[in-house]
C-alpha positions in Angstrom: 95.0 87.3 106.9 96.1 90.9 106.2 93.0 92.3 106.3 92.7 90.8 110.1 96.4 91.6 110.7 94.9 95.3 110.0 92.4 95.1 112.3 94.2 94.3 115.4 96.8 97.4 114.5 93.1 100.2 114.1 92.0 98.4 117.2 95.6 99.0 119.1 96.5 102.2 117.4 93.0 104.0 118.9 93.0 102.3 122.2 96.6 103.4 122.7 95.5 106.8 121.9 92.5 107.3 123.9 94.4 105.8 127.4 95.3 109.1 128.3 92.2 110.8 127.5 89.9 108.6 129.5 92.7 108.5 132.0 92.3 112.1 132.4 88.5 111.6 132.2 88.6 109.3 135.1 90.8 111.7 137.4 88.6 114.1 136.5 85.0 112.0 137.8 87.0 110.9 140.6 86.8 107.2 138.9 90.2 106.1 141.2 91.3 103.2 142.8 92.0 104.6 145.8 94.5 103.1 149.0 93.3 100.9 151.6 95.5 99.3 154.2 94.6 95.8 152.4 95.7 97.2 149.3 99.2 96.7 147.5 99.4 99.3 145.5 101.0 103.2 146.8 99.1 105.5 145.0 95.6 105.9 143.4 95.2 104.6 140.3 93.1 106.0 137.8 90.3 102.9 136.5 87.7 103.5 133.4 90.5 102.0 130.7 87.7 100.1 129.4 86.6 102.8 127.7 89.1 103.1 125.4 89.5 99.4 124.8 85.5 99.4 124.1 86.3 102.9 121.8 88.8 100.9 119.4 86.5 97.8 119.4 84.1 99.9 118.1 86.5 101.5 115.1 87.5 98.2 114.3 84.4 97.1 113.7 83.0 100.1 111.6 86.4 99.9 109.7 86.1 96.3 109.0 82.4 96.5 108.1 83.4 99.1 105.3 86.0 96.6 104.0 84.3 94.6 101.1 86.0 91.4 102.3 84.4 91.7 105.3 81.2 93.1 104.2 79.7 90.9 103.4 79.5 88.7 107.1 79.5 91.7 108.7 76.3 93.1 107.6 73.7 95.0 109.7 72.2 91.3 110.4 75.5 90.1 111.3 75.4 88.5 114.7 79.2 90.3 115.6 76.7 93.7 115.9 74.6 91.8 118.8 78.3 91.1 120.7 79.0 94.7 119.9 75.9 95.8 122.0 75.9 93.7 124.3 79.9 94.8 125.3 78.7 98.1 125.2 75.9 97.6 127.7 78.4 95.4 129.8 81.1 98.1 129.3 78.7 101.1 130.7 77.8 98.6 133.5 81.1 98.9 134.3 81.6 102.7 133.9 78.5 103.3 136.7 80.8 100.5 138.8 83.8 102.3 138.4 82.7 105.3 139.3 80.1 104.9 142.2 80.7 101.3 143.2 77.5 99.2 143.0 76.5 96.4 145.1 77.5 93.0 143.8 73.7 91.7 143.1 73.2 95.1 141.2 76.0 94.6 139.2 75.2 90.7 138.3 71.7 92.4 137.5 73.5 94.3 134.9 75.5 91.8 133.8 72.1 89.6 132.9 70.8 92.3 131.3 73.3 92.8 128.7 74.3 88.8 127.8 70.1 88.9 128.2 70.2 92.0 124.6 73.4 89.9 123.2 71.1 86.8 123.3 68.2 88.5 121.9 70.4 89.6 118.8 71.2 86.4 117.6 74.5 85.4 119.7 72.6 82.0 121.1 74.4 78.8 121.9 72.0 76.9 119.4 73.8 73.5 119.2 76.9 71.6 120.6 79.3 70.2 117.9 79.0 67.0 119.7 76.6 64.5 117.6 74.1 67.3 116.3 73.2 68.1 119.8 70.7 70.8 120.1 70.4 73.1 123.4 66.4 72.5 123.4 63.9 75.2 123.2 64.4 79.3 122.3 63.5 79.5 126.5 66.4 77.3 127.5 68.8 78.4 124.7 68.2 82.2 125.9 69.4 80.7 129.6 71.7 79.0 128.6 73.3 82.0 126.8 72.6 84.4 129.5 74.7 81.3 131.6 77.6 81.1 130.0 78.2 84.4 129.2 77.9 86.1 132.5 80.2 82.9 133.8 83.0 84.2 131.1 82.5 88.2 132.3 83.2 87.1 135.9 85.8 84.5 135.5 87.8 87.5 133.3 86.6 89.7 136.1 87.9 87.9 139.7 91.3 87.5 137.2 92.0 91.1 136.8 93.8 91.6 140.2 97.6 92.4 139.1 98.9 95.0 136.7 98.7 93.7 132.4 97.3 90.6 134.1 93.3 90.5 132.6 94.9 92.3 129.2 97.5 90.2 128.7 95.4 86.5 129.3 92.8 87.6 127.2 94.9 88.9 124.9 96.8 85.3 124.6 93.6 84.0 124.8 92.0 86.0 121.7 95.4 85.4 119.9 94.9 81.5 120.3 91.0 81.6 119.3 92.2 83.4 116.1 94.4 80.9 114.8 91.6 78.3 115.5 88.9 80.4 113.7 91.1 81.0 111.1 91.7 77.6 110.6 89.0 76.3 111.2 87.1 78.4 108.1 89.9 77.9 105.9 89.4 74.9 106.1 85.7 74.7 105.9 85.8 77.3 103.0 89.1 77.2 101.5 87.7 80.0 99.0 86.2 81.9 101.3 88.1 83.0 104.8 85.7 85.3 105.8 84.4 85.2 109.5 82.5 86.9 112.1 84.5 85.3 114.7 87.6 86.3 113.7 86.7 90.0 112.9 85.8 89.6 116.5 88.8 87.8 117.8 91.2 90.3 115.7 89.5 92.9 117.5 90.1 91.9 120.9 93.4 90.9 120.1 94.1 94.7 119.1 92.4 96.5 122.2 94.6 94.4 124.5 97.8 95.4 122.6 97.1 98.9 123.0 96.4 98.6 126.5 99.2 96.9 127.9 101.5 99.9 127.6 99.7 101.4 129.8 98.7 98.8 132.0 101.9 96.7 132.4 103.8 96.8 135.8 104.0 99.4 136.9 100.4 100.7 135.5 99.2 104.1 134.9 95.7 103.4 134.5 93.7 100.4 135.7 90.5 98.9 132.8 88.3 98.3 135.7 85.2 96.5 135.2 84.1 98.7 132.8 87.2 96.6 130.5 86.8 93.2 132.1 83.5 93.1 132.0 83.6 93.8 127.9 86.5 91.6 127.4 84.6 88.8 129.1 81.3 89.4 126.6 83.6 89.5 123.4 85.3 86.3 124.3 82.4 84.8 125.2 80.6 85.9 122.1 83.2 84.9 119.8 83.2 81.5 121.2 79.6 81.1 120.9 79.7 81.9 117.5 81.9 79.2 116.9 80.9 76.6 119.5 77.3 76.9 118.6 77.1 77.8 114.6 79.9 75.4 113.1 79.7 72.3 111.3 81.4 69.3 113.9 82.2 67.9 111.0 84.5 70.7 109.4 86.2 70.9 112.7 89.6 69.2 112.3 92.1 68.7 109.2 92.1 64.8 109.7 93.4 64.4 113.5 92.1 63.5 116.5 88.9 65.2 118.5 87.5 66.3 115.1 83.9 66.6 117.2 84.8 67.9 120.3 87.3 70.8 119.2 84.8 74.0 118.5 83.5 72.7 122.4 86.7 72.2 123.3 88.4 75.1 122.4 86.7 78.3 123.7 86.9 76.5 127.2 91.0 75.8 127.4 91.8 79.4 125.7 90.1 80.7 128.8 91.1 78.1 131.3 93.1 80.0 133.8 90.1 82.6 134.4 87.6 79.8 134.8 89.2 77.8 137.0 90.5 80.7 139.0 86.4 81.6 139.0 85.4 77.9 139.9 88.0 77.7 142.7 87.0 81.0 144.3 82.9 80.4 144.2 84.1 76.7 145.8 85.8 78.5 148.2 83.9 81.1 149.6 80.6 79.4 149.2 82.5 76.5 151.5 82.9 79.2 154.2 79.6 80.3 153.8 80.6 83.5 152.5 78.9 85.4 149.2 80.6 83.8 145.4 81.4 87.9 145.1 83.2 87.9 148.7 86.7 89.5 147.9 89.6 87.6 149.4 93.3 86.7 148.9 92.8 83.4 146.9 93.1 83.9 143.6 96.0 82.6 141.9 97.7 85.4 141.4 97.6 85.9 145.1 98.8 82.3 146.3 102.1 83.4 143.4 102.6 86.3 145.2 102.7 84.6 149.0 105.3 81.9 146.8 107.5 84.9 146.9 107.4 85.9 143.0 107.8 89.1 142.2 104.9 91.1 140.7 106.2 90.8 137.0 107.0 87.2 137.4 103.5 86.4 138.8 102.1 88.1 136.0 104.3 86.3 132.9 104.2 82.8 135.1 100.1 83.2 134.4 100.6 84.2 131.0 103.1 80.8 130.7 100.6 79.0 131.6 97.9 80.7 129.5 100.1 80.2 126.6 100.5 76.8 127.0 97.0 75.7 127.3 95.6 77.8 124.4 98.0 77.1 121.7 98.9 73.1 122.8 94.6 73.1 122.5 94.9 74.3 118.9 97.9 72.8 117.9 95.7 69.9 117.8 93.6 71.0 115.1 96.5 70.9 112.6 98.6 68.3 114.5 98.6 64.8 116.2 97.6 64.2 119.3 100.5 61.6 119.9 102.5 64.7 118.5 100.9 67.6 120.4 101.0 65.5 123.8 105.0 64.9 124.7 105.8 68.7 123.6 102.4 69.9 125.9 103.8 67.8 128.6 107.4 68.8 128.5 106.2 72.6 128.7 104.1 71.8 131.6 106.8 69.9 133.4 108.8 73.3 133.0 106.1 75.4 133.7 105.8 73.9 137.2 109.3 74.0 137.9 109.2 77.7 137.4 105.8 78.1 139.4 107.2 75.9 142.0 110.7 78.3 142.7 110.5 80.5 146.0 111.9 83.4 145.5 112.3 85.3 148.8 111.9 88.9 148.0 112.1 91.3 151.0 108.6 93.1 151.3 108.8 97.3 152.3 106.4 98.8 154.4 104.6 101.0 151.7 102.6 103.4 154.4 105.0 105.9 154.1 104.5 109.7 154.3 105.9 110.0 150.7 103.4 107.7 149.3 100.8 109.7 150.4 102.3 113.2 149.6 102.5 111.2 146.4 98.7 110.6 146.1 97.8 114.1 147.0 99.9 115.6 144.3 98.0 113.1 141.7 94.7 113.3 142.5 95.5 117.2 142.2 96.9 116.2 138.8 100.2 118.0 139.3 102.2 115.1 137.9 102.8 112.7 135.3 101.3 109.5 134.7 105.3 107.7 135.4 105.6 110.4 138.3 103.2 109.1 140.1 102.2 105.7 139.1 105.5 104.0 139.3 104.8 101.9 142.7 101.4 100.5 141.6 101.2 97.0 142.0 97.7 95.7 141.2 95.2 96.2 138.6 92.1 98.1 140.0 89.5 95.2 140.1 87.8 95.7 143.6 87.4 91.7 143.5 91.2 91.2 143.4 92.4 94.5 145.4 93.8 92.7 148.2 97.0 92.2 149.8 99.4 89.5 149.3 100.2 89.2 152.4 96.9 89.5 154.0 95.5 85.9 155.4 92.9 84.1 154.1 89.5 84.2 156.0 
């Protein structure tokens, strides 16, 4: 466990470090969100933060392949190298996105192309842990790869609307997977903990730790796509690591849904951003409108309009993310008929707090100031707290809408 615990501290030290370089970076290509009248934030906000996140992925990696406990699953074979890659190719999608904008069908094009190289590594869903299921042929297991992974990327993706929001999911998210791989290959190896998912995990963990300080309410920097895009294809790897490569019957210390839990869990740890994705493709294919059609759905959005403040939006989603991820692996070590009354309790007080109104007067950001404001930053004249104490959303083109503005 120490070894991992180290990890996640290389992985948040660096990405905590770099921020302000690529922030400067990003000011400097013009990568910025800038204002539109849909828009909730004041200023322009600096994007590219995926950068570093991807940079102390990258250390952690090389720093944990040099470790001989890790070594020896983390080999040039290893399959962790093909998710490596493939973030990297999903992270520079991201970059050219952030910085000149591409269409949506050129971006899913990009998206394929790097789950398509991840694939093609050796990160396949071979097999389900339900009855010795096999996917089929090397064809259909490439597709169904390419599927799920590129599902994951934009489910992260349409999430990443408010400021810490993506980081902070993900990062609960990662948090929850790592107990569960953890467990899960103590158990199956109880002399041996070593595993390429939770190098992984413990990597992703760390990236979205060192972010947050820079991305929490109000943010200085925004990841953009080139950071939810790569969080996406590290999730999504690590799950299919697990999901497809583990023994079903290894998969439980004695309790209930010994078969179903590697399946089981890589969905519920990143429930919130797939059923925020679902509900959006649903909803704007119903209209007849484009899946990649921005509008003010999203959950976030519909908290917002509730009257919650930004803040509380933010930790009501990472409530519920908490919730569903660790009740989900509680169950490896626990009973069901233990898990259950606790998992429902939360929930009941999870919807009382999502339920409360809060009336919160709204001001009229269009103000002379605001834009005196964005002049002086994109001149660079002041600080990152100078000038990026009003934002109010993270820089995801997808989610940059108002709260206020009506749904289509």
């Amino acid at each position: 466990m120490r070894v991992y615990l180290l990890l996640m501290v290389i992985a948040a030290a660096v990405t905590l470090v770099l921020v302000p370089v690529v922030r400067r970076v990003a000011l400097a290509v013009g990568a910025i969100t800038q204002l539109r009248a849909r828009d909730v934030h004041t200023v322009p906000i600096p994007r590219l933060g995926g950068v570093a996140m991807y940079a102390g992925l990258v250390v952690s990696f090389v720093v944990a392949s040099r470790i001989p406990y890790l070594s020896r699953v983390l080999g040039t074979g290893s399959a962790a190298w093909g998710v490596l890659i493939g973030a990297g190719i999903m992270c520079a999608v991201g970059v050219i996105d952030d910085i000149w904008e591409l269409d949506w069908y050129a971006k899913l094009a990009g998206e394929v192309l790097a789950a398509g190289v991840m694939a093609w590594q050796g990160v396949q869903l071979v097999t389900l842990p339900v009855m010795g299921l096999t996917v089929g042929s090397s064809r259909l297991t490439l597709l169904v790869t390419i599927f799920v992974v590129v599902v994951v990327v934009n489910a992260v993706n349409f999430m990443d609307g408010l400021d810490g929001l993506a980081a902070g999911i993900i990062g609960i998210a990662a948090a929850a997977f790592f107990l569960y791989s953890y467990m899960l290959t103590r158990n199956a190896s109880p002399g041996d903990y070593t595993s390429e998912a939770c190098a992984m995990v413990a990597g992703l963990v760390g990236i979205c730790a060192g972010f947050l300080p820079h991305n929490f309410h109000p943010a200085s920097i925004f990841m953009g796509d080139s950071g939810a895009l790569m969080l996406g294809t590290v999730i999504a790897g690590a799950g299919i690591q697990v999901t497809g490569q583990i023994d079903p019957a290894n998969t439980s210390i004695g309790y209930a849904l010994p078969a179903f839990m590697p399946l089981l869990v890589p969905m519920v740890v990143i429930l919130l951003p797939l059923v925020d994705f679902i509900w959006a493709v649903v909803r704007r294919l119903a209209r007849g409108q484009a899946p990649f059609h921005p509008d003010a759905g999203h959950l976030h959005h519909r908290l917002l309009r509730r009257g919650h403040s930004h803040v509380a939006a933010v930790l009501i989603l990472y409530m519920w993310a908490t919730i569903a991820s660790f009740s989900c692996v509680a169950l490896v070590v626990i009973p069901g008929r233990r898990v259950l009354p606790v998992f429902l309790l939360l929930c009941a007080v999870g919807v009382v707090v999502t339920r409360r109104q809060l009336h919160v007067p709204r001001k009229d950001t269009a103000t002379s100031g605001n834009t005196a404001r964005s002049e002086d930053m994109i001149k660079g004249s002041q600080t990152p707290a100078e000038f990026s104490g009003a934002a109010a959303v993270d820089g995801n083109r997808e989610d940059r809408v108002s709260a206020t503005t009506e749904e289509r």
